[in-house]
Wavefront OBJ file of the C-alpha trace (Angstrom):
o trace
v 0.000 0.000 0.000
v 2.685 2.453 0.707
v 4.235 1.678 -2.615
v 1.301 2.293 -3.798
v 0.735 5.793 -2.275
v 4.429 6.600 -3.090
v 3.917 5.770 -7.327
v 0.815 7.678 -7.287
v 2.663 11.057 -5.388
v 4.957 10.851 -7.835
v 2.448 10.594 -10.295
v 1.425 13.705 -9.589
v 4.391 15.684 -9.048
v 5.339 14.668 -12.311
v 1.815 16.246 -13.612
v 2.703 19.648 -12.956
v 3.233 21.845 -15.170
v 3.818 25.555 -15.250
v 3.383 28.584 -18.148
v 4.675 31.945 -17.499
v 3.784 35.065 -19.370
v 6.736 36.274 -22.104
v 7.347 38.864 -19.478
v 7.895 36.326 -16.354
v 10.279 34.565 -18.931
v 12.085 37.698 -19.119
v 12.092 38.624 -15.400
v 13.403 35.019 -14.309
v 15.838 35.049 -16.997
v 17.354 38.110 -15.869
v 17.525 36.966 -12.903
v 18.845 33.587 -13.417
v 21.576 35.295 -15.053
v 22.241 37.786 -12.242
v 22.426 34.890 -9.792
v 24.457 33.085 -11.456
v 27.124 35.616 -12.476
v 26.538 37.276 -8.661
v 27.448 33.502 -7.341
v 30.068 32.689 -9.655
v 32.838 32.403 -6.798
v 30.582 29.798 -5.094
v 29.502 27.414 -7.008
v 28.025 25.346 -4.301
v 25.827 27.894 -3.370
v 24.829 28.516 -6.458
v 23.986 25.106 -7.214
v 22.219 25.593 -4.016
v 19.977 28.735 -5.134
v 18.933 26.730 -8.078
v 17.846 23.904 -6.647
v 15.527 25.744 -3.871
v 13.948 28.006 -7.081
v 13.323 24.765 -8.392
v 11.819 22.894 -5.335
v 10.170 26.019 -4.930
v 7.947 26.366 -7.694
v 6.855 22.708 -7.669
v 5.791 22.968 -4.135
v 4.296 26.485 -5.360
v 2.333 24.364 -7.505
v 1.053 21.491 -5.461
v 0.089 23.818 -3.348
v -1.880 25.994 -4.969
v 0.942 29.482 -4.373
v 2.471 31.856 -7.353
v 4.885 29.707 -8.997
v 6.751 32.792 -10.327
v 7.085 34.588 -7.078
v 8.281 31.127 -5.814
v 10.996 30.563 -8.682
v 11.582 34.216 -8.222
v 11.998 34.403 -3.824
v 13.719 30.978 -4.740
v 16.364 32.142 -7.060
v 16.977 35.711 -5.250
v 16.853 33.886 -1.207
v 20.757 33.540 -0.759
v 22.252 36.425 -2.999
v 23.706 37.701 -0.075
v 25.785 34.611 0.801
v 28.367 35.663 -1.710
v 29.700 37.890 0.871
v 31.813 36.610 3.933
v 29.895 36.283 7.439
v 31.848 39.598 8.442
v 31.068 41.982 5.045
v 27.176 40.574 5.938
v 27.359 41.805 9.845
v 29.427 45.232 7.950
v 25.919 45.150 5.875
v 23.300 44.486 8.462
v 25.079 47.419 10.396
v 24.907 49.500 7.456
v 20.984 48.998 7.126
v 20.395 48.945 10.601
v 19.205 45.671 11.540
v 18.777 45.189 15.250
v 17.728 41.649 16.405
v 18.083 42.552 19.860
v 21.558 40.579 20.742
v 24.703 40.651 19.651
v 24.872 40.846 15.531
v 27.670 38.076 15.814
v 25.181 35.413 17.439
v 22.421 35.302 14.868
v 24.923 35.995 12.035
v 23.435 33.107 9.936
v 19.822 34.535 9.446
v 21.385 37.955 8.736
v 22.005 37.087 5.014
v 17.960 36.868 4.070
v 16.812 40.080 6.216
v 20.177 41.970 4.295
v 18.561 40.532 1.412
v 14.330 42.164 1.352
v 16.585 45.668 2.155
v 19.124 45.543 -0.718
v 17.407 44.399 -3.711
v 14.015 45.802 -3.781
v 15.517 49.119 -5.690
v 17.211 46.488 -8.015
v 14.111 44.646 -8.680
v 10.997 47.064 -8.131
v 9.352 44.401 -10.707
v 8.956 42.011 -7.657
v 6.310 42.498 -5.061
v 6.857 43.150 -1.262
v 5.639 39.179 -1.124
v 8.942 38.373 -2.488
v 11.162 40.510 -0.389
v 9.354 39.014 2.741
v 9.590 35.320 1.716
v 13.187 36.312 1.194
v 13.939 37.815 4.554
v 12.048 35.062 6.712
v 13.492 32.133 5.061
v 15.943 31.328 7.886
v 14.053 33.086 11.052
v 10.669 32.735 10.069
v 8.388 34.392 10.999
v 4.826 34.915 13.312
v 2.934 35.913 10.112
v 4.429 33.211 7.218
v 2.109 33.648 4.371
v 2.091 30.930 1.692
v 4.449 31.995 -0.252
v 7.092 32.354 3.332
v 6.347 28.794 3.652
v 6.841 27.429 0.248
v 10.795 28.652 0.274
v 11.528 28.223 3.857
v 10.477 24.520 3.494
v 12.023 24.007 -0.303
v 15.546 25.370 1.593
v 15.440 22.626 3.724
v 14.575 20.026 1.094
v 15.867 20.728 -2.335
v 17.729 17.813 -3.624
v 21.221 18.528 -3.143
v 20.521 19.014 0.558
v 21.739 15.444 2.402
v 19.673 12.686 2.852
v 19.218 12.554 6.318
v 16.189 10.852 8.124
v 14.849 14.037 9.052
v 15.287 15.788 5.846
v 14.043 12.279 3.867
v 10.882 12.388 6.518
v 9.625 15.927 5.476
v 10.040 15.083 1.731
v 8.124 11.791 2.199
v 5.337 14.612 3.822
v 4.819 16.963 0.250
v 2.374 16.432 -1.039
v 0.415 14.265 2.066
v 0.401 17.060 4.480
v -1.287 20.860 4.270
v 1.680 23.480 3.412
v 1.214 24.930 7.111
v 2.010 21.603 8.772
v 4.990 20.855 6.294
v 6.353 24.101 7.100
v 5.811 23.705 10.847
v 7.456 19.957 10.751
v 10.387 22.071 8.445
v 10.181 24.983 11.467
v 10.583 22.391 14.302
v 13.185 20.064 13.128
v 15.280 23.349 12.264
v 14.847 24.412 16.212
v 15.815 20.772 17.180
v 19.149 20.667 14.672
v 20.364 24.055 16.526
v 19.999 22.504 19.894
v 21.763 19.002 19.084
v 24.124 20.870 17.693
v 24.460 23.117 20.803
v 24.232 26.140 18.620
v 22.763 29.980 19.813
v 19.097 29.969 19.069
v 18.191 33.313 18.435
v 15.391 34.598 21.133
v 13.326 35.348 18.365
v 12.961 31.811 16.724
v 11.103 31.147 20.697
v 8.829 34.262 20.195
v 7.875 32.300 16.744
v 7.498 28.955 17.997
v 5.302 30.132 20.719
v 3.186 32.266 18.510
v 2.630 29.211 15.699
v 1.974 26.994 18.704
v -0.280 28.613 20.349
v -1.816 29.197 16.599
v -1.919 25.651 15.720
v -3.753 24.556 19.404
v -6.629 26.992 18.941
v -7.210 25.650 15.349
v -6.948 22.320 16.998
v -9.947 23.411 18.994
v -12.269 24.826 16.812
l 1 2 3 4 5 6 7 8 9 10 11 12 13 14 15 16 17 18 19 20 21 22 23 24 25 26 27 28 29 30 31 32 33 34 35 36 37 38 39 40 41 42 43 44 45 46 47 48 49 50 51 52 53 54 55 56 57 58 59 60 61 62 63 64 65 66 67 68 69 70 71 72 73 74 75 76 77 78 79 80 81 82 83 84 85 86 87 88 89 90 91 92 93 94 95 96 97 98 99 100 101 102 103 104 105 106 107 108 109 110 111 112 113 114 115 116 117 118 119 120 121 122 123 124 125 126 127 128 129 130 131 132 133 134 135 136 137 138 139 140 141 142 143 144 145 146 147 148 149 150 151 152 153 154 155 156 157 158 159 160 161 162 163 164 165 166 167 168 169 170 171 172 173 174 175 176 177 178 179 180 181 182 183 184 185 186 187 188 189 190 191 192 193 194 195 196 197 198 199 200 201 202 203 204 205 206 207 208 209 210 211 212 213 214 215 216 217 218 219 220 221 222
């Protein structure tokens, strides 16, 4: 039976199909090309953005979100990790950012929230949708739209990622679960990899745990 269930997901995946306007085809060119040139000195990463547009737009699809904004928020999500960890704490300075610690602690969701500031002058095609999923694809956030969910959950499951249980578990879930419990199984196993790994959680992450959990319980009771 769970073969079964397994041909027939696949099945499906494999039945979506997506048509953008001449003037998406432009827009993602462009900035296909701009990634890729931007990322040139890491090709990894790169590879990486790819991958997560990719992942993106076919969960965009399943689950009923913009595909282009997807590929788009997909494509643009890391352009600030072709900078060093200390020229992205120089930048978050620059803009302002103030998490409430020290800058040095939290300095790997810095790269997203740098991100939504930067490129909205270089892009003004995009909507603010874009420049939100962009800067709350590491922290997340208390009010993850759709589209917030759809590229913080294809980061954490686009192929090239490894295939460990946990990461195998929440691709086994596309497609079975509702896009707000695959990002909150996405959202929770993140927390749990910090803490095994006796990382700094940033006090915010809490503040957004607490907020989606207390969410989730009262739409439990209803």
């Amino acid at each position: 039976m769970a073969k079964k269930k397994g041909k027939a997901r696949e099945k499906a995946k494999a039945r979506l199909k997506v048509s953008y306007s001449p003037e998406q085809q432009v827009i993602l060119a462009r900035l296909t090309s701009d990634v890729t040139e931007h990322l040139a000195d890491k090709p990894r990463r790169l590879a990486h953005s790819l991958s997560v547009a990719k992942t993106a737009e076919r969960l965009a699809l399943m689950y009923g979100v913009d595909p282009f904004l997807a590929r788009a928020a997909g494509l643009l999500h890391d352009w600030e990790k072709a900078c060093s960890a200390s020229e992205q704490l120089a930048h978050a300075r620059e803009l302002g950012i103030d998490l409430g610690v020290e800058l040095e602690l939290v300095h790997s969701v810095l790269h997203g929230m740098i991100a939504a500031r930067v490129l909205p002058s270089r892009y003004p095609e995009l909507p603010p949708s874009v420049w939100h999923a962009v800067a709350v694809h590491t922290s997340a956030a208390a009010d993850m739209g759709p589209l917030d969910e759809v590229i913080f959950v294809a980061d954490g499951i686009e192929p090239l990622r490894p295939d460990t249980p946990g990461i195998e578990r929440l691709r086994s879930l596309v497609g079975e679960v509702s896009l707000d419990d695959l990002f909150w199984e996405s959202f929770v196993g993140g927390i749990i990899y910090v803490l095994e790994g006796g990382r700094y959680l940033y006090p915010g992450t809490i503040d957004v745990y607490n907020s989606l959990a207390a969410r989730r319980a009262e739409r439990a009771r209803d």
